[in-house]
N, CA, C and O atoms as a GROMACS GRO file, in nm:
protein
  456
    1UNK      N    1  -0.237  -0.357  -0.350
    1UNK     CA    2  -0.318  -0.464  -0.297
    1UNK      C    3  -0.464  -0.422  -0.307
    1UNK      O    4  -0.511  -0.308  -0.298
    2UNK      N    5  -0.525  -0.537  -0.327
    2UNK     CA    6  -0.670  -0.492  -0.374
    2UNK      C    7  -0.764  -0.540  -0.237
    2UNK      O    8  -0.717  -0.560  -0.125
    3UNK      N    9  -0.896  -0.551  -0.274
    3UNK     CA   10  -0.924  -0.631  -0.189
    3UNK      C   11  -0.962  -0.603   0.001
    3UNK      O   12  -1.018  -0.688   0.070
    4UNK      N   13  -0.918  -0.475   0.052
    4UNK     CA   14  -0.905  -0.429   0.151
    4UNK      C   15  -1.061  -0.451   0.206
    4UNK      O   16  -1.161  -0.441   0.135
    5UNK      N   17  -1.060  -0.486   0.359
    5UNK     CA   18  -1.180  -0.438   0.371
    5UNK      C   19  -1.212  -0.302   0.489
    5UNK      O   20  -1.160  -0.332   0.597
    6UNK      N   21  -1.254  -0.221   0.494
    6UNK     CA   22  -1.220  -0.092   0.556
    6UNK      C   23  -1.314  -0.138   0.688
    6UNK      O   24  -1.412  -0.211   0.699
    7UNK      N   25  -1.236  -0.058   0.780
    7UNK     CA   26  -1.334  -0.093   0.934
    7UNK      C   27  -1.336   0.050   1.003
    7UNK      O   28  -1.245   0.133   1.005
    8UNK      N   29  -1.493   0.061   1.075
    8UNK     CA   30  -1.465   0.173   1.123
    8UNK      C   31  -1.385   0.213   1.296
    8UNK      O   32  -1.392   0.313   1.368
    9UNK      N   33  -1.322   0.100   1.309
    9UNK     CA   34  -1.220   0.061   1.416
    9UNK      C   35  -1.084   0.189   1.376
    9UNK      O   36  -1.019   0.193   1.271
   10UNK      N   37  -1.069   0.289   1.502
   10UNK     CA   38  -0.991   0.397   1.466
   10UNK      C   39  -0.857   0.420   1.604
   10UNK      O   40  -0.879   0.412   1.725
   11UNK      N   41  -0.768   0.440   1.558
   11UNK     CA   42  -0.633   0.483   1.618
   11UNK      C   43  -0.582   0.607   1.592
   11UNK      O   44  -0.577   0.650   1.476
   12UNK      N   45  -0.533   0.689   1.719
   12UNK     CA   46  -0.464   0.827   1.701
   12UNK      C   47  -0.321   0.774   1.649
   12UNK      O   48  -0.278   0.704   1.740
   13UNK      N   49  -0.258   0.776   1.576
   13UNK     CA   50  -0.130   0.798   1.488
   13UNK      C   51  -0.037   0.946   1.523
   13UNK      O   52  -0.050   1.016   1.423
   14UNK      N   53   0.022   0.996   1.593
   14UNK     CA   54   0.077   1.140   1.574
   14UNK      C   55  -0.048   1.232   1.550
   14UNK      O   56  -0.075   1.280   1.440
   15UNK      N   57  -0.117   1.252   1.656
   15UNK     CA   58  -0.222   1.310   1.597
   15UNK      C   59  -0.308   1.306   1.515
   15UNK      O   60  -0.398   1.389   1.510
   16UNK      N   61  -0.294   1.196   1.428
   16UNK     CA   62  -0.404   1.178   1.308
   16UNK      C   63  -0.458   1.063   1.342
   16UNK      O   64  -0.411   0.964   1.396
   17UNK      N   65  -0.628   1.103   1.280
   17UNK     CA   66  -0.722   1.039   1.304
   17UNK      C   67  -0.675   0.859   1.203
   17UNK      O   68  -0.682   0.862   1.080
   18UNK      N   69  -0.646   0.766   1.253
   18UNK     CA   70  -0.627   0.629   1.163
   18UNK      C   71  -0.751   0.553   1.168
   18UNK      O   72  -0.842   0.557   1.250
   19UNK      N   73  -0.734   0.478   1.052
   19UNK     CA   74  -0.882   0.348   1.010
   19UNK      C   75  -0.840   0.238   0.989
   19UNK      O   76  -0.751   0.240   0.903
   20UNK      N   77  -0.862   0.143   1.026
   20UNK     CA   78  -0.815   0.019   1.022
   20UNK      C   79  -0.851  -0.044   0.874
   20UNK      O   80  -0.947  -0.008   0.806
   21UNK      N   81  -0.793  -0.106   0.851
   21UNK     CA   82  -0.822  -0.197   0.723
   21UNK      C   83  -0.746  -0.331   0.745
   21UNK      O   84  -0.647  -0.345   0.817
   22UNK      N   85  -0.811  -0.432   0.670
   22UNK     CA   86  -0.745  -0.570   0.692
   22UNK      C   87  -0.759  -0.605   0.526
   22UNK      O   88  -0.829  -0.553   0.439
   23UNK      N   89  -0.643  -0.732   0.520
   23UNK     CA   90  -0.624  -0.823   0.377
   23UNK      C   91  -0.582  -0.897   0.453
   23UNK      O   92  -0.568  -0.891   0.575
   24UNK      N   93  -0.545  -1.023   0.330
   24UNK     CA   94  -0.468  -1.102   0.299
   24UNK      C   95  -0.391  -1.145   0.241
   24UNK      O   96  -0.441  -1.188   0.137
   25UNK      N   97  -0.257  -1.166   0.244
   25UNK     CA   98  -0.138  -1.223   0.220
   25UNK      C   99  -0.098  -1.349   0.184
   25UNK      O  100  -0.039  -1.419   0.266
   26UNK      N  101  -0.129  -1.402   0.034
   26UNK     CA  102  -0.114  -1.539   0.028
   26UNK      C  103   0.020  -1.528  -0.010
   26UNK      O  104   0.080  -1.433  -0.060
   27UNK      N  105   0.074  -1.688   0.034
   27UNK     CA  106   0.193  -1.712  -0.016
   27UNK      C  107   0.174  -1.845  -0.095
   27UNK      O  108   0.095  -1.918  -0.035
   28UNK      N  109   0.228  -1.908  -0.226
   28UNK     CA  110   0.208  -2.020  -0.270
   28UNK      C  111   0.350  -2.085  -0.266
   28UNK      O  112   0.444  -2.036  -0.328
   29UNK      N  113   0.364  -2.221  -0.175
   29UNK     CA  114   0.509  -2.256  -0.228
   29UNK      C  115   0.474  -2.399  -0.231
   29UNK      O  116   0.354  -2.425  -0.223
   30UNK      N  117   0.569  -2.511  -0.244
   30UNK     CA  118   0.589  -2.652  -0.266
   30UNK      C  119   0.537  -2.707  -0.151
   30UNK      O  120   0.519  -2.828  -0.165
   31UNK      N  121   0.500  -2.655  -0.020
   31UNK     CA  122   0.462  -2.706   0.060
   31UNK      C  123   0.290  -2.652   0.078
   31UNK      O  124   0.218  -2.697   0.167
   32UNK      N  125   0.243  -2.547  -0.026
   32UNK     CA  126   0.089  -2.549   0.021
   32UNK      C  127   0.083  -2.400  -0.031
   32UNK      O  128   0.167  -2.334  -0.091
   33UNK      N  129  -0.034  -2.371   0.009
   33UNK     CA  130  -0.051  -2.239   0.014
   33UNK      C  131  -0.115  -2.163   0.097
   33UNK      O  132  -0.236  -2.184   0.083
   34UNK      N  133  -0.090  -2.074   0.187
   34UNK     CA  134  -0.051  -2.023   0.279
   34UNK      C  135  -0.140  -1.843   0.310
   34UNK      O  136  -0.092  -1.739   0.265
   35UNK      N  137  -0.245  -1.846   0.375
   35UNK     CA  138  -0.270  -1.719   0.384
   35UNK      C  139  -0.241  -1.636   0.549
   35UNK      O  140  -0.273  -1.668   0.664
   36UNK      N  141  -0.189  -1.554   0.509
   36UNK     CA  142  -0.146  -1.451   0.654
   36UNK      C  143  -0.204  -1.306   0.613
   36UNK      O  144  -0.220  -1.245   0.507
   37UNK      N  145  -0.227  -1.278   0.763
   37UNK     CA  146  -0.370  -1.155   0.759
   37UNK      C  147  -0.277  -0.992   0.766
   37UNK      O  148  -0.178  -0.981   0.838
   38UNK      N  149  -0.312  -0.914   0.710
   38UNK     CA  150  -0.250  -0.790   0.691
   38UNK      C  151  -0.323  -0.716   0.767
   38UNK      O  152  -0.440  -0.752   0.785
   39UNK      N  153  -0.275  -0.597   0.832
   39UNK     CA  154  -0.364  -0.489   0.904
   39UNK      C  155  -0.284  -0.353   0.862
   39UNK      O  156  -0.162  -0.342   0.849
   40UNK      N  157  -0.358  -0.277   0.849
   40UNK     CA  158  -0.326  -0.143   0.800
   40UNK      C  159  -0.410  -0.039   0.845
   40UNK      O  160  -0.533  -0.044   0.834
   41UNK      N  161  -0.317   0.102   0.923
   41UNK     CA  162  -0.384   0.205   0.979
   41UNK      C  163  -0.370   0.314   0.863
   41UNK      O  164  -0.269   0.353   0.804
   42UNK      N  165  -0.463   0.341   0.853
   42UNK     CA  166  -0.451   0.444   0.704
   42UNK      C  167  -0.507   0.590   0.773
   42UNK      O  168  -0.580   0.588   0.871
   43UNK      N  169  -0.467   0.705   0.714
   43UNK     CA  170  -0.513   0.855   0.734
   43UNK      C  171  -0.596   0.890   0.642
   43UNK      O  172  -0.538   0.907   0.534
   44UNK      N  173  -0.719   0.910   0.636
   44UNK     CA  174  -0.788   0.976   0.505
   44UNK      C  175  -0.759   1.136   0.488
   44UNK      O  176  -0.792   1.216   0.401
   45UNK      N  177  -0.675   1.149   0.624
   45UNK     CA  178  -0.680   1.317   0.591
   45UNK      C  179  -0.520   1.379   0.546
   45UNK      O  180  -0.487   1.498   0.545
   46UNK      N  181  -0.426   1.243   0.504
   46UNK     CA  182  -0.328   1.249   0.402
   46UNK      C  183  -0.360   1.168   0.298
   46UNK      O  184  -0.344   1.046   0.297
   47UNK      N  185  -0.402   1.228   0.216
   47UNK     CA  186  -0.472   1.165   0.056
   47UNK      C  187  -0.409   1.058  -0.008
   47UNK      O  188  -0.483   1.022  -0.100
   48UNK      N  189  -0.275   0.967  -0.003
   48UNK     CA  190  -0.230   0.956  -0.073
   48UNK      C  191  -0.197   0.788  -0.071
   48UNK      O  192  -0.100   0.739  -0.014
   49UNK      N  193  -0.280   0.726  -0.132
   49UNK     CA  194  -0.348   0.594  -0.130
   49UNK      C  195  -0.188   0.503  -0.133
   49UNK      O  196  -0.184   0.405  -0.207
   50UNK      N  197  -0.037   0.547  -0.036
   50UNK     CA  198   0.066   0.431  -0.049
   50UNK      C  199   0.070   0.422   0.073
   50UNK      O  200   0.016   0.495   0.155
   51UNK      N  201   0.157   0.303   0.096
   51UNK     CA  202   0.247   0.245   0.231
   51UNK      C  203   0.357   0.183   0.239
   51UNK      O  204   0.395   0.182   0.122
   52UNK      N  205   0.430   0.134   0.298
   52UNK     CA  206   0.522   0.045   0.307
   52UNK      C  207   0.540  -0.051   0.204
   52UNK      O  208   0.466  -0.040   0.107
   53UNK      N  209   0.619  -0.139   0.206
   53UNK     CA  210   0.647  -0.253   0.094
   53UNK      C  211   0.554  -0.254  -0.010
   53UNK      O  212   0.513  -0.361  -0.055
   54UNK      N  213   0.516  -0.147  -0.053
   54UNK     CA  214   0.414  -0.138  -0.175
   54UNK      C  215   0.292  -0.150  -0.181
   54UNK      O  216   0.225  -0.134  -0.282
   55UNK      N  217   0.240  -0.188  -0.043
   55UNK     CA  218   0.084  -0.189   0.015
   55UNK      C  219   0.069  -0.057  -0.022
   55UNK      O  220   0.169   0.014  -0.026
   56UNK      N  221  -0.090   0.006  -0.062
   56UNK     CA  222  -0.171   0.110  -0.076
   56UNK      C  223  -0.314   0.056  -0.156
   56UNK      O  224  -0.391  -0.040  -0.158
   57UNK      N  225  -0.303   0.124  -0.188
   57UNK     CA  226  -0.463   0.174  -0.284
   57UNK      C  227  -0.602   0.168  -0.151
   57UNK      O  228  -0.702   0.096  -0.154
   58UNK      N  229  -0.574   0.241  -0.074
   58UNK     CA  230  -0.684   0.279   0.047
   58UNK      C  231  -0.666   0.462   0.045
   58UNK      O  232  -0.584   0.553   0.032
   59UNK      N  233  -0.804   0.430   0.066
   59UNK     CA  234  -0.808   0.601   0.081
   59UNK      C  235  -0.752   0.749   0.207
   59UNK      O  236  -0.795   0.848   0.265
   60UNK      N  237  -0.624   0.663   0.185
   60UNK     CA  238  -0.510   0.790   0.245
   60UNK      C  239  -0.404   0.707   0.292
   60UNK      O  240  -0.406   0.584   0.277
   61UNK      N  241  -0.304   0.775   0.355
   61UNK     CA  242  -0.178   0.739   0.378
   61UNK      C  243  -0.151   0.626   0.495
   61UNK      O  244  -0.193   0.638   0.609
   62UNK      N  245  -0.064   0.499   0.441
   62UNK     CA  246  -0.063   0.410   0.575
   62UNK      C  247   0.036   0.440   0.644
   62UNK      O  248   0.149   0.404   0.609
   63UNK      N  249   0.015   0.513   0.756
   63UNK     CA  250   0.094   0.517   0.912
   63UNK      C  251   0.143   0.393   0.976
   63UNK      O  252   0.252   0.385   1.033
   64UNK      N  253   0.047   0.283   0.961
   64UNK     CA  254   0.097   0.132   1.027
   64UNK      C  255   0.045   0.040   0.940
   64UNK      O  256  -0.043   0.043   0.854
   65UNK      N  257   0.138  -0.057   0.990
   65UNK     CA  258   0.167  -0.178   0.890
   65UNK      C  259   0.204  -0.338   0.940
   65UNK      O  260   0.319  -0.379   0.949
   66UNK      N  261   0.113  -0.398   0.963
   66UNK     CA  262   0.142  -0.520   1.004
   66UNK      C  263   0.135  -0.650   0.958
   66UNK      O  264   0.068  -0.720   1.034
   67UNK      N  265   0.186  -0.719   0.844
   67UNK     CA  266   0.233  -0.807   0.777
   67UNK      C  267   0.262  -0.893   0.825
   67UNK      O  268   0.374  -0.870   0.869
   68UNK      N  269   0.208  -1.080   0.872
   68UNK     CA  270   0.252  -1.174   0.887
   68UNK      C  271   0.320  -1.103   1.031
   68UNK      O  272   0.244  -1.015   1.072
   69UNK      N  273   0.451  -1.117   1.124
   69UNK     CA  274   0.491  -1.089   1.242
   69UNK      C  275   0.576  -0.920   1.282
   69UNK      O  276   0.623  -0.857   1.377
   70UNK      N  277   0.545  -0.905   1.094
   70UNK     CA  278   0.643  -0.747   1.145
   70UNK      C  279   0.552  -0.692   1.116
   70UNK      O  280   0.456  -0.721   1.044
   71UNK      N  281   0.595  -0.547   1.209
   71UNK     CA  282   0.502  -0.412   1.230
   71UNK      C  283   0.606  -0.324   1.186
   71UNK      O  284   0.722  -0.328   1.227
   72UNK      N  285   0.553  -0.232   1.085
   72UNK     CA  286   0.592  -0.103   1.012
   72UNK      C  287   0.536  -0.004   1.085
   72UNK      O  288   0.415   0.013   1.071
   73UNK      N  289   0.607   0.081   1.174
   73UNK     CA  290   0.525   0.244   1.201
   73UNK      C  291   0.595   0.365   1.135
   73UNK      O  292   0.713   0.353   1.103
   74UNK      N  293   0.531   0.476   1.114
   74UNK     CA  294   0.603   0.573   1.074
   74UNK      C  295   0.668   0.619   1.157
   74UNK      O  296   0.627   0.595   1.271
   75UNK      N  297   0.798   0.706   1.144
   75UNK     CA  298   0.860   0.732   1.277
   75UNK      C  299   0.831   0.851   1.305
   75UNK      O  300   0.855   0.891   1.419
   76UNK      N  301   0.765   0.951   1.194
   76UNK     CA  302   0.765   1.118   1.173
   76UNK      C  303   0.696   1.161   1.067
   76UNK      O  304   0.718   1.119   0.954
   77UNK      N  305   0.566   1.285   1.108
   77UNK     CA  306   0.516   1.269   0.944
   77UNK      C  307   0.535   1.451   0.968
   77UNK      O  308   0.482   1.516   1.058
   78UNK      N  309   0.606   1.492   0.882
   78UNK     CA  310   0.668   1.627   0.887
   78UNK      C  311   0.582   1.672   0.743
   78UNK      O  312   0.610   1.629   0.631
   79UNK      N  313   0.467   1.770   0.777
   79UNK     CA  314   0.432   1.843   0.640
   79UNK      C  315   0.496   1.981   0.591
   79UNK      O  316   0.487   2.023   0.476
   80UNK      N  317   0.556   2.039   0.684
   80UNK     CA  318   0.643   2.165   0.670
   80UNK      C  319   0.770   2.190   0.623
   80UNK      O  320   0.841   2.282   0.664
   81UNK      N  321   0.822   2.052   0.475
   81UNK     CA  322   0.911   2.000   0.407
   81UNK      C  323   0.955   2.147   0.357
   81UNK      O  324   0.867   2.233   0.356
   82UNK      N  325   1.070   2.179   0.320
   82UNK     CA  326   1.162   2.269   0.230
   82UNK      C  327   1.197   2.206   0.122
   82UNK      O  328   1.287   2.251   0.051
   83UNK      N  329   1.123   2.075   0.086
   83UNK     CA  330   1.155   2.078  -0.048
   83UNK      C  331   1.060   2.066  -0.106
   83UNK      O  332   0.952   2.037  -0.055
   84UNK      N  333   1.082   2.090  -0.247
   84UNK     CA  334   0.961   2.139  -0.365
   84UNK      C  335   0.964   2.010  -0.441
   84UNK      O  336   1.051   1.956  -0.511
   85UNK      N  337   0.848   1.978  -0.407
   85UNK     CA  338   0.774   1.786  -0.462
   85UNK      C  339   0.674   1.825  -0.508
   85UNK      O  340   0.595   1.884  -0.435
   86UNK      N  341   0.650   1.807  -0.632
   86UNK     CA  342   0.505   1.793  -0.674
   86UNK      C  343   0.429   1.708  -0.682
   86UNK      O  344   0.449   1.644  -0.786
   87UNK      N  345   0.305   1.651  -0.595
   87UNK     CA  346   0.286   1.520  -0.628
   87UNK      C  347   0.167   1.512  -0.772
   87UNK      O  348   0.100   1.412  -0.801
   88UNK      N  349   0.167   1.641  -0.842
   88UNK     CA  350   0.105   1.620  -0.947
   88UNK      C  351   0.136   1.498  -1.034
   88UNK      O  352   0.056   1.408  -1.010
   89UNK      N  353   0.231   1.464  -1.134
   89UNK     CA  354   0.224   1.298  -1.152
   89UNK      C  355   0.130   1.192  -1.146
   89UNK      O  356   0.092   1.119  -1.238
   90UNK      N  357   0.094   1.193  -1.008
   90UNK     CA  358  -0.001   1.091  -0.918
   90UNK      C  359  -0.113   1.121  -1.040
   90UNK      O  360  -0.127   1.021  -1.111
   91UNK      N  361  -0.195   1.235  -1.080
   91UNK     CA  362  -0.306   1.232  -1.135
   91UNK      C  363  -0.306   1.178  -1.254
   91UNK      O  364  -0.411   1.172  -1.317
   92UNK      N  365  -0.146   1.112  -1.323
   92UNK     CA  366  -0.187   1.029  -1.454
   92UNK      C  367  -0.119   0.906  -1.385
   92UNK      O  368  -0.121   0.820  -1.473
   93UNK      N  369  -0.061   0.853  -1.277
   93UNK     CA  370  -0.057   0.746  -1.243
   93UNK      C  371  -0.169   0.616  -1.253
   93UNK      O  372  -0.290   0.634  -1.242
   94UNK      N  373  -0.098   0.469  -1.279
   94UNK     CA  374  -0.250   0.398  -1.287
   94UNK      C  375  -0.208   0.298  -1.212
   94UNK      O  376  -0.100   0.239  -1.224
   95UNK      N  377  -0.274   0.281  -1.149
   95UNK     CA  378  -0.210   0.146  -1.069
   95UNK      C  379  -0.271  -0.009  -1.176
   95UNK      O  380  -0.344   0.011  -1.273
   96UNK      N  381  -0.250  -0.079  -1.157
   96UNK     CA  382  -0.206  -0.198  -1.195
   96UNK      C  383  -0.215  -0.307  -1.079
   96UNK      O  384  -0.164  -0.287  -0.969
   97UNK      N  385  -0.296  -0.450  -1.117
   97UNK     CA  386  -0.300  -0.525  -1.023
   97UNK      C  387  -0.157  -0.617  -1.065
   97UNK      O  388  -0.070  -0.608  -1.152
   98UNK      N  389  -0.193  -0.725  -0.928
   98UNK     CA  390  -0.013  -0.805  -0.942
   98UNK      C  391   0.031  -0.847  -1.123
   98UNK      O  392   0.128  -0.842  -1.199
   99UNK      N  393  -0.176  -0.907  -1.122
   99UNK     CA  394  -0.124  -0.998  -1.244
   99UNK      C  395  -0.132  -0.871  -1.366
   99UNK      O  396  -0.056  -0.917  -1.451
  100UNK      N  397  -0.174  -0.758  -1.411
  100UNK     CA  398  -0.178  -0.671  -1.507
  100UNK      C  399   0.001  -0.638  -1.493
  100UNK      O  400   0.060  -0.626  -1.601
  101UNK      N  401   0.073  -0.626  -1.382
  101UNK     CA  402   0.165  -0.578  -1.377
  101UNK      C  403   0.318  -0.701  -1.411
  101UNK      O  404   0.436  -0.688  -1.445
  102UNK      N  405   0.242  -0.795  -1.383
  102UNK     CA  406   0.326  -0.946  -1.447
  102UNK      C  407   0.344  -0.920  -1.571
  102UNK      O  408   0.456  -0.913  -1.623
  103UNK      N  409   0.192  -0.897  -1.652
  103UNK     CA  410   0.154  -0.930  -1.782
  103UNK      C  411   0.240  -0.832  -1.866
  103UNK      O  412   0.275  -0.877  -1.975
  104UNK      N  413   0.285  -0.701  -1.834
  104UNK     CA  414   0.372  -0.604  -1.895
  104UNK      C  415   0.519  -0.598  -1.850
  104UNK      O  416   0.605  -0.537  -1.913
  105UNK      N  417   0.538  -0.659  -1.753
  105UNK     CA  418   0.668  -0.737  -1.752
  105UNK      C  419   0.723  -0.841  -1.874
  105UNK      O  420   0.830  -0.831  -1.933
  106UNK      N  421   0.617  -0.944  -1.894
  106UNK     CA  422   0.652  -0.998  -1.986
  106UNK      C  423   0.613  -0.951  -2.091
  106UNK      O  424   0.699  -0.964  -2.178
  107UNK      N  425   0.511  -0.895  -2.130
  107UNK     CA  426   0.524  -0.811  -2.240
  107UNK      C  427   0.666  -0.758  -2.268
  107UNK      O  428   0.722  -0.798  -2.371
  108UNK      N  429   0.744  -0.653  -2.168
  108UNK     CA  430   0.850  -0.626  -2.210
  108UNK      C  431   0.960  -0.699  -2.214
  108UNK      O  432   1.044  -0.666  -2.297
  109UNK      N  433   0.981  -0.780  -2.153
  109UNK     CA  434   1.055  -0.913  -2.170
  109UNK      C  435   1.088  -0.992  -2.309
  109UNK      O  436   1.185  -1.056  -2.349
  110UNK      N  437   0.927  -0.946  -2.379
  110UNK     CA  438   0.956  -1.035  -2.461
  110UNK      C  439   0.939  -0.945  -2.612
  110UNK      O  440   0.873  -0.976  -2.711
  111UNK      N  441   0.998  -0.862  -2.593
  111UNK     CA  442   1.026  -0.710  -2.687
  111UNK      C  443   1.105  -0.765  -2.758
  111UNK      O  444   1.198  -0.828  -2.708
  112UNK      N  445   1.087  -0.753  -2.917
  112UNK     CA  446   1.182  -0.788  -3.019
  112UNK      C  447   1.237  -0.676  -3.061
  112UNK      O  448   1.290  -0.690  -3.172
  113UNK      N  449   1.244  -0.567  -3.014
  113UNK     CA  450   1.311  -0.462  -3.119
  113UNK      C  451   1.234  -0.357  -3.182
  113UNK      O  452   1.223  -0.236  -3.161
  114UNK      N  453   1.164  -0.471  -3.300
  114UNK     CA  454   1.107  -0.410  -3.418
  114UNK      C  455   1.036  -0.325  -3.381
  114UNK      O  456   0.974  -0.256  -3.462
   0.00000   0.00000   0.00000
């Protein structure tokens, strides 16, 4: 999601310092089109610009998540993992907006083979 606007409005999360951010959520259907307001508590001091249902691209990790009437919290943020993750990857990752990410859908969709 693009578009965020960052606030310096802040929440303790498990100890971590959170930042508020807000969007919007359009929906288009047969009856209209429809915007509902997003809120998001993000960590800048976990780097890693995702969240919930695919919300991210803010600068660090979303802890909370409030979408139209549901609220997403984390339940546990454990950094002292035993398993071996690299999040190297991430540095050739590209994100992609809705419609760039439509557009290579159908691109591949419409793959002949040749």
């Amino acid at each position: 999601m693009e578009n965020w606007i960052l606030t310096s409005e802040t929440k303790q999360i498990d100890n971590y310092l959170c930042y508020k951010a807000t969007n919007t959520y359009t929906v288009v259907n047969i009856k209209g089109t429809f915007k509902f307001p997003v809120t998001a508590w993000y960590c800048p001091k976990l780097p890693y610009g995702f969240g919930p249902l695919g919300y991210g691209n803010l600068p660090g990790l979303i802890l909370e998540l409030q979408v139209r009437n549901v609220n997403y919290h984390s339940k546990s943020i454990d950094l002292k993992t035993k398993l071996d993750f690299s999040t190297d990857f991430l540095k050739k990752a590209t994100l992609l907006s809705e419609e760039q990410l439509n557009k290579k859908i159908d691109e591949f969709n419409n793959f002949d083979g040749k």
